[in-house]
N, C-alpha and C positions, 0 to 999 in steps of 0.2 A: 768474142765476148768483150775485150777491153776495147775495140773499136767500137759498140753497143752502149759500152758503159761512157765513154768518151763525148760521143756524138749526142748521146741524150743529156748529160753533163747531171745526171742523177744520182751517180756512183753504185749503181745495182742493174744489173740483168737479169733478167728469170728465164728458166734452165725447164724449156719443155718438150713431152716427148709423147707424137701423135697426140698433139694439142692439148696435153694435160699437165698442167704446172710439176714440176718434179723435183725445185731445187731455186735457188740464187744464186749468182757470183757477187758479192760487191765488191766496191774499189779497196776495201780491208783485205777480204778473202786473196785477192791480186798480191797487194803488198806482203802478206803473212808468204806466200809463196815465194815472190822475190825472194824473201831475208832468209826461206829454209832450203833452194835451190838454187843453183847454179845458173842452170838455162831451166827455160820453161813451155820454151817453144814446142816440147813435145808433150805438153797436159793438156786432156780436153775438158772443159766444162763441169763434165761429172766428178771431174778427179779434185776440182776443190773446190764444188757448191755446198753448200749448204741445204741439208734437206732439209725438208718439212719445215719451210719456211713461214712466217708469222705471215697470217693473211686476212683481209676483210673481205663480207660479202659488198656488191654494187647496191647503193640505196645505204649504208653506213652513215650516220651523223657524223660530222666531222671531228665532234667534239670526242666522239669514241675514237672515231681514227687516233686521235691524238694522245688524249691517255691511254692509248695500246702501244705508242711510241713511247711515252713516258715511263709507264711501268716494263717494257722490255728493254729500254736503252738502246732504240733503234730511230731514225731517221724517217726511214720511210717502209712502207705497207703492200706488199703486193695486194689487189683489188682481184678475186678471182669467188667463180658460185661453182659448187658442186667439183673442183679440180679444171674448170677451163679459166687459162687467165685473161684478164680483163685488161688490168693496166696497171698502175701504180701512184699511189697518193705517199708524197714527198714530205719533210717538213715545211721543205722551202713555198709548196703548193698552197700550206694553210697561212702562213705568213702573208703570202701575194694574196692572197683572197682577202684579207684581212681579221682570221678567225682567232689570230694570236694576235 
């Protein structure tokens, strides 16, 4: 997961299982663990995602993307229809687009 999170440079992984969204990790959830354990090498993904994470369907305006980021206090949106995920819309994505 933090190699996921690293290489995408998004600060979020989504956590599925038999290809059905299940959960997040992000670079917060990571860090809240560091600071309440010792080692961590031995936690898998499920042990500190976030369930039932905040999501949009594909074909979303962007501008809703955004005030669903605003009014949760979250960055970025997993993109996922019916529980399979899709992908994810960033803040930094609407920014670069130039929708902000």
């Amino acid at each position: 997961v933090i190699v996921e999170i690293s290489e995408k440079m998004l600060g979020v992984a989504a956590v599925l299982k038999k290809g059905k969204l299940v959960g997040v990790v992000t670079d917060g959830d990571i860090r809240r663990m560091l600071n309440k354990y010792e080692n961590i090498n031995g936690l898998k993904a499920e042990d500190i995602m976030t369930t039932h994470p905040k999501t949009i369907e594909p074909g979303v305006l962007a501008v809703k993307a955004l005030n669903e980021m605003q009014s949760n206090g979250i960055s970025q949106l997993l993109v996922a229809e019916k529980g399979v995920y899709q992908g994810v819309v960033h803040l930094h994505n609407l920014i670069n687009e130039g929708i902000l």
